[in-house]
VOPAGU-2260 file (C-alpha; in pm, 1 decimal, decimal comma):
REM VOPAGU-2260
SITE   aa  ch    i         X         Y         Z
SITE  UNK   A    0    4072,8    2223,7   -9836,1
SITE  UNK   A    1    3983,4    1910,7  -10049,6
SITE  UNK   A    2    3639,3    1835,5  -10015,4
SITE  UNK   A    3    3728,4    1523,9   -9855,6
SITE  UNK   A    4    3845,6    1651,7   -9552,7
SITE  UNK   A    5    3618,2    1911,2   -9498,1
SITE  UNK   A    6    3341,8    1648,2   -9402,1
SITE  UNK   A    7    3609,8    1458,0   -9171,8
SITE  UNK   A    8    3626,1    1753,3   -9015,8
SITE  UNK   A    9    3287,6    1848,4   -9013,9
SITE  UNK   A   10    3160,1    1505,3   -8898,0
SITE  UNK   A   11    3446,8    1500,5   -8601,0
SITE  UNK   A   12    3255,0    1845,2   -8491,5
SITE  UNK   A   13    2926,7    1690,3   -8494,1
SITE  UNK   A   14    3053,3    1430,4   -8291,9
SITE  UNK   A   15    3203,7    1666,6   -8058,1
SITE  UNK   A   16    2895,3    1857,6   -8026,7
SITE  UNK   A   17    2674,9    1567,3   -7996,2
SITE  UNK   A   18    2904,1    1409,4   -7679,3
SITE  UNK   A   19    2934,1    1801,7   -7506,8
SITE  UNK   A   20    2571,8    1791,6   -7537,0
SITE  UNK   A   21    2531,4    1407,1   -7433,5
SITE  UNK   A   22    2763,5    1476,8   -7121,2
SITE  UNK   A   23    2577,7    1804,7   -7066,6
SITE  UNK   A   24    2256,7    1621,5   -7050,2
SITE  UNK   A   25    2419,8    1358,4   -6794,6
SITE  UNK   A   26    2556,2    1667,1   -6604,0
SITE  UNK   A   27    2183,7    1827,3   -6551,6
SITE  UNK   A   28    2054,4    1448,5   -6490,6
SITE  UNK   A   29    2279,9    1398,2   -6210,5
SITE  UNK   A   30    2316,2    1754,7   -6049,7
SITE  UNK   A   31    1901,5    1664,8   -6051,5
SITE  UNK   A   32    1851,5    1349,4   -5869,2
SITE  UNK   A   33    2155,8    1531,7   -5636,1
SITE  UNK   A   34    1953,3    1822,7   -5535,4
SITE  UNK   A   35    1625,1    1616,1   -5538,0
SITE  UNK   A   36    1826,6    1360,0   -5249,4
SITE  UNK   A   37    1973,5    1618,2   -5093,3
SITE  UNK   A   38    1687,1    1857,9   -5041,4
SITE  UNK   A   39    1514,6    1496,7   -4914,0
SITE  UNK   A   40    1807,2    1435,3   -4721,4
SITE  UNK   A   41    1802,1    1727,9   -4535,0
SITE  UNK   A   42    1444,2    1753,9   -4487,8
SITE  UNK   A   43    1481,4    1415,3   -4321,8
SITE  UNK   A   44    1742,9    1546,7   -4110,3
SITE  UNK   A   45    1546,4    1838,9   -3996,0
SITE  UNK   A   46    1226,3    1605,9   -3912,6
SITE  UNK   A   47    1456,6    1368,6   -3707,5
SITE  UNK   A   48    1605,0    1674,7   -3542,1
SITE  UNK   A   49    1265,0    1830,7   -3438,0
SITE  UNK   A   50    1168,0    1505,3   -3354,6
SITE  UNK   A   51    1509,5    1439,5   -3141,7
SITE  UNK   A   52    1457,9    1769,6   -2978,1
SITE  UNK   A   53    1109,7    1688,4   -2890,1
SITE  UNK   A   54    1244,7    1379,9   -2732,5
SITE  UNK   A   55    1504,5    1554,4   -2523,2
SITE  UNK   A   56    1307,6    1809,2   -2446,7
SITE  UNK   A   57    1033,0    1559,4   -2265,2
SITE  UNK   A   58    1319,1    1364,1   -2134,5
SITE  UNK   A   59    1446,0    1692,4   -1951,6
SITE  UNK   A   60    1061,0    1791,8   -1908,4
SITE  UNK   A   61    1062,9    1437,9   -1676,1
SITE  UNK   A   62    1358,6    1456,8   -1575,4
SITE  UNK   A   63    1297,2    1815,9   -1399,2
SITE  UNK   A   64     984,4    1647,6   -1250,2
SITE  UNK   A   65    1157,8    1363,2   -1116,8
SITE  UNK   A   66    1413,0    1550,3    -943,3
SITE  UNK   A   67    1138,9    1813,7    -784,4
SITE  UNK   A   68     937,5    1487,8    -641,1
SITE  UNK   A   69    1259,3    1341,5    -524,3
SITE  UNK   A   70    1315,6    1680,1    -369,0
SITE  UNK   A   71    1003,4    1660,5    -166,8
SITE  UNK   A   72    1028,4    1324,8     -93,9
SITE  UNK   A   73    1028,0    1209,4     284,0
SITE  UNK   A   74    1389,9    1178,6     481,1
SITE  UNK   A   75    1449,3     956,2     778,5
SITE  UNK   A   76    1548,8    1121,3    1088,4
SITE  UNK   A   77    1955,2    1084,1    1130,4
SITE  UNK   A   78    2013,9     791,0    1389,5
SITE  UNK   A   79    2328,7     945,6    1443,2
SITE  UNK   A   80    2250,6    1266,8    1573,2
SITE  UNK   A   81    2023,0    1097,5    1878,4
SITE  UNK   A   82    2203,7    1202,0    2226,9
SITE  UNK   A   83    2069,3     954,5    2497,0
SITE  UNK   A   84    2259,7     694,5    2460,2
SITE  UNK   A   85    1964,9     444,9    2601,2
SITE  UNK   A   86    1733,7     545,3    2311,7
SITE  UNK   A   87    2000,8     562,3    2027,6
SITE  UNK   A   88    2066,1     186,3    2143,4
SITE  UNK   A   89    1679,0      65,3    2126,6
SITE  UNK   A   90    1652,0     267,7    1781,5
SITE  UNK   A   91    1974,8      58,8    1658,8
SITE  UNK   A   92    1872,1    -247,6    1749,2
SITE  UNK   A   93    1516,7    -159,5    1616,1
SITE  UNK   A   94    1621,7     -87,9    1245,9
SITE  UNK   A   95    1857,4    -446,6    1285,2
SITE  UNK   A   96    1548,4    -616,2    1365,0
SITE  UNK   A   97    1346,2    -445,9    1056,1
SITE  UNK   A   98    1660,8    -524,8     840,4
SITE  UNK   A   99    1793,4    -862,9    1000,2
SITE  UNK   A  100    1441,3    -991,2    1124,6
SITE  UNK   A  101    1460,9   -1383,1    1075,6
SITE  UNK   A  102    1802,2   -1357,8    1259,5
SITE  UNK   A  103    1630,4   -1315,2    1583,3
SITE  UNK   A  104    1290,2   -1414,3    1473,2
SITE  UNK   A  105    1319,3   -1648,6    1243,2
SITE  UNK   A  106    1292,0   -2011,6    1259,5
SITE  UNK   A  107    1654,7   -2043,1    1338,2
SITE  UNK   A  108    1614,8   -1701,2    1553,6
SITE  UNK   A  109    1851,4   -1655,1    1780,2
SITE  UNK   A  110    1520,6   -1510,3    2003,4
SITE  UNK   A  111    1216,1   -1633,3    1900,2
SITE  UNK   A  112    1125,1   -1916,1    1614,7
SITE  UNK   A  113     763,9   -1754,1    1511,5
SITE  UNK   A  114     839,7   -1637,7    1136,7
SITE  UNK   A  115     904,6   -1801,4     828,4
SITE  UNK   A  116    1241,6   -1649,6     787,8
SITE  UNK   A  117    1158,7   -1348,9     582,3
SITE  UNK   A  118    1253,9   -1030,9     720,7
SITE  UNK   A  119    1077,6    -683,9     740,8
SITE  UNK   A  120    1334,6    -501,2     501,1
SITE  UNK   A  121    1209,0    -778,2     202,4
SITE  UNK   A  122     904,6    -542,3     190,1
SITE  UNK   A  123     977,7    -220,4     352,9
SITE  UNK   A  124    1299,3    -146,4     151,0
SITE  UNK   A  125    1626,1     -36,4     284,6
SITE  UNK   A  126    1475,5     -89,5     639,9
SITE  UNK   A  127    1198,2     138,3     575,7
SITE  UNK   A  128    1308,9     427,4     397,6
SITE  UNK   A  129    1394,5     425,9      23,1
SITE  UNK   A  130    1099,7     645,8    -137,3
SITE  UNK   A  131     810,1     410,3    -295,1
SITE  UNK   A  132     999,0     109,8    -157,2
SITE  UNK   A  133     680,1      50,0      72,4
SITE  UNK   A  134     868,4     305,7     322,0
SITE  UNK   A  135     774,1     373,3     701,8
SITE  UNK   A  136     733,0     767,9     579,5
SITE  UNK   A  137     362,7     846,7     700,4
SITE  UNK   A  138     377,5     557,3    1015,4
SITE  UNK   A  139     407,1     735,8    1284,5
SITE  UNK   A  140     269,5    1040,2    1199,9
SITE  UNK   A  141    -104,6     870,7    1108,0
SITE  UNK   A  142     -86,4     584,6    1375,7
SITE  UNK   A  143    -360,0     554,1    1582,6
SITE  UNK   A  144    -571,7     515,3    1274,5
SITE  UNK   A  145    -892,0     405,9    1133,2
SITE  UNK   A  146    -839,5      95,7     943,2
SITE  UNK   A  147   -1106,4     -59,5     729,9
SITE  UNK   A  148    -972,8    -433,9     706,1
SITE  UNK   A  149   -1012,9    -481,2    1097,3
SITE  UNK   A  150   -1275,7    -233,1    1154,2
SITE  UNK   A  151   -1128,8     -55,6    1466,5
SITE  UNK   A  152    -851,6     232,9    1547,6
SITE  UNK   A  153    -507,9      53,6    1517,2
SITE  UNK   A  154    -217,8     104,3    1759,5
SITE  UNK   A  155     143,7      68,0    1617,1
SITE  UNK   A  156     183,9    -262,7    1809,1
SITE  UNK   A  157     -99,7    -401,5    1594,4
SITE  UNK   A  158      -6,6    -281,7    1294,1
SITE  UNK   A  159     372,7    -414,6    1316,6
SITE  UNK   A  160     193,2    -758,1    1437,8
SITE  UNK   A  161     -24,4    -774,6    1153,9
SITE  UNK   A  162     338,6    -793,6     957,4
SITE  UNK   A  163     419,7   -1056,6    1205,1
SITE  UNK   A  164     106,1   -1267,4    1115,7
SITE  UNK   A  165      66,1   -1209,1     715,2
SITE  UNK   A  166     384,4   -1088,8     557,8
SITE  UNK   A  167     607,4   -1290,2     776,8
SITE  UNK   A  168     327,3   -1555,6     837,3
SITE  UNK   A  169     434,2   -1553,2    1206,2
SITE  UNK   A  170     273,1   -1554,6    1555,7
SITE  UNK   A  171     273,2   -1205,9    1731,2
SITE  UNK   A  172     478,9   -1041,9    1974,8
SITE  UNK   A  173     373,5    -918,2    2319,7
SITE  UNK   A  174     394,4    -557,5    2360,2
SITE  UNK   A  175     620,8    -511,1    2594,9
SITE  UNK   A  176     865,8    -802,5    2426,1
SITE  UNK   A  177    1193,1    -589,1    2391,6
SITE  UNK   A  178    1230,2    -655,1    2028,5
SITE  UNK   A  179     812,2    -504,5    1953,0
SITE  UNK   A  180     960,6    -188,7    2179,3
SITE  UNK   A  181    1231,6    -178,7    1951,7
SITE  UNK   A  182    1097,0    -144,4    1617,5
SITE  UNK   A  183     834,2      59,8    1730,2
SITE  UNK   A  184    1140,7     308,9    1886,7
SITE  UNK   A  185    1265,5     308,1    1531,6
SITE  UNK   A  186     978,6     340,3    1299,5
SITE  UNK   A  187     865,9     649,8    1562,5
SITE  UNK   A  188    1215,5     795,9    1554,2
SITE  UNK   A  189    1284,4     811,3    1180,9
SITE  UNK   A  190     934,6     929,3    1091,7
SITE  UNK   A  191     936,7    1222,7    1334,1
SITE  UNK   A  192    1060,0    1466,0    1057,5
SITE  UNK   A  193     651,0    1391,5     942,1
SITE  UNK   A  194     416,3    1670,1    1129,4
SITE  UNK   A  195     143,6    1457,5    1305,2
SITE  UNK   A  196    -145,5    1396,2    1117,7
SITE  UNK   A  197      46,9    1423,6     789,4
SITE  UNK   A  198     144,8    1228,1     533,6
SITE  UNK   A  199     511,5    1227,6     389,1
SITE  UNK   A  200     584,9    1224,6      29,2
SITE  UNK   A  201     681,0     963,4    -144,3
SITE  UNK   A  202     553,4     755,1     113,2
SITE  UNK   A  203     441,8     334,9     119,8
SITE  UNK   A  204     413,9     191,7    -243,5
SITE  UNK   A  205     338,6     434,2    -559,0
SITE  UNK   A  206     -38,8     404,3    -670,1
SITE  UNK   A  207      -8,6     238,4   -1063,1
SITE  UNK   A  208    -262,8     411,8   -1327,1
SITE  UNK   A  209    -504,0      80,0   -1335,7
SITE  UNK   A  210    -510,9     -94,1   -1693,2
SITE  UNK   A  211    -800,8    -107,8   -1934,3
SITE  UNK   A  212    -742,3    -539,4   -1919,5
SITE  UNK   A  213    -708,9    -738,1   -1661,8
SITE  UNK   A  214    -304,3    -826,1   -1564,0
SITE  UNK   A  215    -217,2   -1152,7   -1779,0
SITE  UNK   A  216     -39,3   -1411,5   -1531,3
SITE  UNK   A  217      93,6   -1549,3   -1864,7
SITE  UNK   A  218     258,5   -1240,0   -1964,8
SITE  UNK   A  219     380,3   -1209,5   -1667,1
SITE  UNK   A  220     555,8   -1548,5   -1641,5
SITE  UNK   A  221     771,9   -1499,9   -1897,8
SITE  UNK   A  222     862,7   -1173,4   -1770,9
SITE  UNK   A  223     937,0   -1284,5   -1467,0
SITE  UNK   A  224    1142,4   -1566,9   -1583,7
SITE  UNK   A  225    1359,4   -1330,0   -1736,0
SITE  UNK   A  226    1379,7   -1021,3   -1532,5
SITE  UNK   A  227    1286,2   -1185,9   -1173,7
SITE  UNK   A  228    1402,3   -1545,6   -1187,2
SITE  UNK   A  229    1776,9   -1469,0   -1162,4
SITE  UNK   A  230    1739,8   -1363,5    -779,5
SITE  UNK   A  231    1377,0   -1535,6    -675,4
SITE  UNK   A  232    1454,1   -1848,0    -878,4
SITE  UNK   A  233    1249,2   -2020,9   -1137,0
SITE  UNK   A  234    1010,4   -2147,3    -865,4
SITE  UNK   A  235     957,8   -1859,5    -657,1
SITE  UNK   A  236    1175,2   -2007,5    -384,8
SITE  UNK   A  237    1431,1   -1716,5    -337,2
SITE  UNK   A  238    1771,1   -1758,3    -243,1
SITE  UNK   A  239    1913,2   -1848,4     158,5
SITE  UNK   A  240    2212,2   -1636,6     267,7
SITE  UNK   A  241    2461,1   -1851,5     378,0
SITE  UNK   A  242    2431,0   -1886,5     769,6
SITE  UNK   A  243    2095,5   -2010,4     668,6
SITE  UNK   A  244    1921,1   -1783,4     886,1
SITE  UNK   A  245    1800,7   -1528,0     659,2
SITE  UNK   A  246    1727,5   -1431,9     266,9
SITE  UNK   A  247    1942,3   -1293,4      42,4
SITE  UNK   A  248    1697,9   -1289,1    -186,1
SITE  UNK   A  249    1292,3   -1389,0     -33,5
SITE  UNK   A  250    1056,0   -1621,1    -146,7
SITE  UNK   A  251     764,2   -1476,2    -354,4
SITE  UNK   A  252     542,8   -1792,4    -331,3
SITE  UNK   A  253     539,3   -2114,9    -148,5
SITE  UNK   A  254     511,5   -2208,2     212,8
SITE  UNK   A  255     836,2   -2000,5     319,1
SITE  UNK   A  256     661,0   -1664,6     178,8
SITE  UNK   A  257     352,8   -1389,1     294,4
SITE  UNK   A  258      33,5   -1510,9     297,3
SITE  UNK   A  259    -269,9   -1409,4     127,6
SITE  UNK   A  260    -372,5   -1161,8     415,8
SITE  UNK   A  261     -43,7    -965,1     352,7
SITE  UNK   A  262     -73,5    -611,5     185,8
SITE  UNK   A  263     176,8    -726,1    -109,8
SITE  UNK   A  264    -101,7   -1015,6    -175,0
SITE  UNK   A  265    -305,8    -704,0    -357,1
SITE  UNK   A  266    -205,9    -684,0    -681,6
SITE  UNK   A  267    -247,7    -335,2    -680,9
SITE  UNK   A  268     -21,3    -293,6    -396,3
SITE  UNK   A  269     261,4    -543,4    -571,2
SITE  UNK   A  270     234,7    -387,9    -898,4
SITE  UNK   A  271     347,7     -72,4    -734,6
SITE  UNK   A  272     604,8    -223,7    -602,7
SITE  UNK   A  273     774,2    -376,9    -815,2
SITE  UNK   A  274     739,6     -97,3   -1053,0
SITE  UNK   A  275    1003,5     166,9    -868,5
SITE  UNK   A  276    1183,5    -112,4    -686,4
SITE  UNK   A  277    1210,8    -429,3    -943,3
SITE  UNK   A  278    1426,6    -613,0   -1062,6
SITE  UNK   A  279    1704,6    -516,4    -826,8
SITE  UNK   A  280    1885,4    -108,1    -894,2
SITE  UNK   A  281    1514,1      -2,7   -1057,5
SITE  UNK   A  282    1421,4     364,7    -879,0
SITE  UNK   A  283    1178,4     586,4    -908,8
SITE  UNK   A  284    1412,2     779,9   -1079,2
SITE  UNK   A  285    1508,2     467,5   -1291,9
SITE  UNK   A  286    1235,6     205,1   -1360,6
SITE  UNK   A  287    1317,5     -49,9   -1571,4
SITE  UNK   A  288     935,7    -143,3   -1624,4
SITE  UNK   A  289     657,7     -75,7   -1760,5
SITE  UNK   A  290     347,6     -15,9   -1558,5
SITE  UNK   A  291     180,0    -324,1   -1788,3
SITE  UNK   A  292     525,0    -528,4   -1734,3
SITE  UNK   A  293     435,8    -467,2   -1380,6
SITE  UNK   A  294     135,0    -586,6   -1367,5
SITE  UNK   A  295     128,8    -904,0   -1536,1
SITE  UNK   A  296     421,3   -1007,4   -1313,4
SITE  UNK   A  297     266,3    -918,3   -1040,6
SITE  UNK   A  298     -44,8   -1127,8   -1158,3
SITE  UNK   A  299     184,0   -1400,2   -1233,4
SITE  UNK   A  300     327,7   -1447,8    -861,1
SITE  UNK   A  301     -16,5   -1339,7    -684,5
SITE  UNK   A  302    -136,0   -1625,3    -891,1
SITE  UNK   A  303      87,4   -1872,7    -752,7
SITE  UNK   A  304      33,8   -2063,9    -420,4
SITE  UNK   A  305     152,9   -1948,2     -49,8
SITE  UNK   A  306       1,5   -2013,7     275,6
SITE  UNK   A  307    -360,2   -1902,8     396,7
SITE  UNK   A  308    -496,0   -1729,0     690,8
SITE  UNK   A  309    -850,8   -1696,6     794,7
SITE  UNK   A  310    -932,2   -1329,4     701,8
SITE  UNK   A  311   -1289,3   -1411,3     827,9
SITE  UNK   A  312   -1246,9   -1123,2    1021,3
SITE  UNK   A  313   -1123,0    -883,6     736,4
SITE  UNK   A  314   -1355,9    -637,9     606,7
SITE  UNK   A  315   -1655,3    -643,8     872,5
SITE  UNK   A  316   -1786,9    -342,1     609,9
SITE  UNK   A  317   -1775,9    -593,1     278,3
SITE  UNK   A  318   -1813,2    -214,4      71,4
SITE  UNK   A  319   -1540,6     -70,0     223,5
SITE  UNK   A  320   -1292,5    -363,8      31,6
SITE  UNK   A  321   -1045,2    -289,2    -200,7
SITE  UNK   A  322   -1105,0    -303,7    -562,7
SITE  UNK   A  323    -859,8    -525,3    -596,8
SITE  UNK   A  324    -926,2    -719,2    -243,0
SITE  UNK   A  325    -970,9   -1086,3    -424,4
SITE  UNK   A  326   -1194,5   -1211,9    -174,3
SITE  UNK   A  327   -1580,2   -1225,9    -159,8
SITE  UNK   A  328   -1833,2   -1149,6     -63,2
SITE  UNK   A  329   -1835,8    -868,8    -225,1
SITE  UNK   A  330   -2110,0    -509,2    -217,0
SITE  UNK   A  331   -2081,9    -524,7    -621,3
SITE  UNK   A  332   -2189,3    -763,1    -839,2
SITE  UNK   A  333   -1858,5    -847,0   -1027,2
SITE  UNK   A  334   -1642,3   -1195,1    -954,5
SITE  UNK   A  335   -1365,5   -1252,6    -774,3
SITE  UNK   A  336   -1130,0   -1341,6   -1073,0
SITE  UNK   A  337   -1185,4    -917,8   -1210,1
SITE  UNK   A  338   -1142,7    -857,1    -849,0
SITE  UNK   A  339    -811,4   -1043,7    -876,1
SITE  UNK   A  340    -700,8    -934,3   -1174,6
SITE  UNK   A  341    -889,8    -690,3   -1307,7
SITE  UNK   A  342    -993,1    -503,7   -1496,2
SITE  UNK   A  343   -1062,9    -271,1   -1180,1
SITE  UNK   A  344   -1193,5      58,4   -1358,6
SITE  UNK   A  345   -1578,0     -58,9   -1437,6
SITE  UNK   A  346   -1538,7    -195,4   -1002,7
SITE  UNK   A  347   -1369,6     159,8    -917,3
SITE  UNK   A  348   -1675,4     338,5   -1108,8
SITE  UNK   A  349   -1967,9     164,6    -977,7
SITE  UNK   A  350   -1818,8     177,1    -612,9
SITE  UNK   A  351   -1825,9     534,1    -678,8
SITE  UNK   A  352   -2181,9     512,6    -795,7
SITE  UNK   A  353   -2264,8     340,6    -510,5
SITE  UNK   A  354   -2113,3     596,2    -258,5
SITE  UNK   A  355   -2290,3     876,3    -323,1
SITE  UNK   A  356   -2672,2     679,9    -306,5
């Protein structure tokens, strides 16, 4: 071979080499960062699936303990299944009265005018019987009863007309009016199922975990003005059904609502409330808040105004109060704005102190 040639040839060989071994390089470059994202890749993967099974496996956790409290939780006894036709009649018109209250009672009442036009069902949900909607559950079973705020044993005739007077800011009925005999007939006949002397489950309003701040009313109005406002209006005012007689959605403040000696006027009590019940569809077994969400809203409409009544009489025991009972005088030494709003744990321990001197 000339000389020549030979190094053409020898040079093209380098060259070969030199571009195997380039793309071989490349190769071992690349097949690195591939297993190096990869192996990251998957680890990733494996982290979000632990931490996806985690998830679902306190979801189900929940879940399970949802459905075993919903199990246990208080039924109404069938107003169907009642054979004298005289009772089943009084226990009917009884639950329309809880559910349909300012129709008779109301200030266009087709009976009496003494209510502002709210009716019993605004607070005791599905006329007294949807679990943690502030339910009738434990009524009958525990009435008589010892009641702090008045001081004295209560009868179910007082403790429907203390309704009357604060949450429907109302006059009170006679006890033998038809319609008191009525809803009395009811709330006895649906909480039968309820041994006396015990309480049902899932019974009145569910008892919030208190917060380590006081409820913010200014948190709380702009959640309400997007979550409540729809149905209670901007202003609180609710929403008249159309025969004017009654709410299809009820005031939350302002002259036409419950006064500040109704039970919802606790915060504690309202917080509850809305927390398994608000905004409208939320159940125990779907909220749709969070227990701070539900407190600032509920410090946002406590904090708005409504009507008065003298509570004078309230509390002839000033220790026996409420933590949250936003009233002086008070056996403690805090104000009544932390009474109000909180926050209630440094009140809740120092009324414990103070029990056991």
């Amino acid at each position: 071979m000339i000389p020549e040639k030979q190094n053409i040839v020898q040079f093209k060989s380098l060259v070969k080499k030199l571009i195997y071994l380039f793309m071989t390089i490349i190769f071992l470059v690349i097949s690195l960062l591939l297993v190096l994202f990869f192996n990251s890749s998957i680890t990733s993967w494996f982290q979000k699936s632990d931490s996806d099974l985690d998830s679902l496996y306190i979801d189900a956790k929940k879940k399970v303990l949802v459905q075993n409290e919903m199990a246990k939780a208080w039924k109404p006894a069938d107003i169907s299944l009642i054979k004298d036709a005289s009772l089943k009649q009084e226990v009917e018109y009884g639950k329309d009265l809880i559910a349909h209250t300012a129709k008779y009672l109301g200030p266009n009442g087709s009976v009496k005018q003494i209510t502002n036009g709210m009716n019993c069902n605004n607070c005791h949900l599905d006329a007294g019987t949807k679990p943690w909607g502030n339910n009738y559950g434990s009524v009958y079973s525990m009435y008589p009863k010892m009641r702090a705020r008045s001081g004295q044993v209560e009868n179910l005739y007082k403790r429907v007309n203390d309704c009357m007077e604060r949450s429907l800011n109302g006059l009170p009925l006679q006890e033998d009016d038809r319609e008191m005999k009525a809803m009395i007939a009811y709330i006895e006949y649906i909480g039968s199922t309820v041994p006396r002397g015990k309480e049902a489950n899932a019974a009145g309003i569910y008892d919030l975990e208190y917060l380590d701040r006081a409820a913010d009313p200014v948190k709380g109005k702009t959640l309400y003005d997007a979550k409540c406002a729809s149905c209670h209006q901007v202003n609180g005012e609710g929403i008249l059904a159309a025969d004017k007689k009654e709410y299809t959605y009820p005031p939350l403040w302002g002259k036409n609502s419950y006064n500040n000696g109704a039970g919802l006027f606790r915060i504690s009590r309202f917080a509850g409330y809305i927390k398994y019940n608000m905004p409208l569809g939320a159940t125990y077994e779907n909220s749709q808040l969070s227990d701070e969400k539900s407190w600032d809203i509920a410090a946002y409409v406590e904090n708005q105004p409504r009507p008065s009544k003298d509570l004078s009489r309230d509390w002839p025991d000033i220790s026996k109060k409420p933590v949250d009972h936003p009233f002086g005088p008070f056996s403690d030494r805090f104000m009544e704005i932390q009474h109000k709003f909180g926050p209630f744990k440094p009140i809740k321990e120092t009324k414990k102190k103070n029990e056991k001197k």
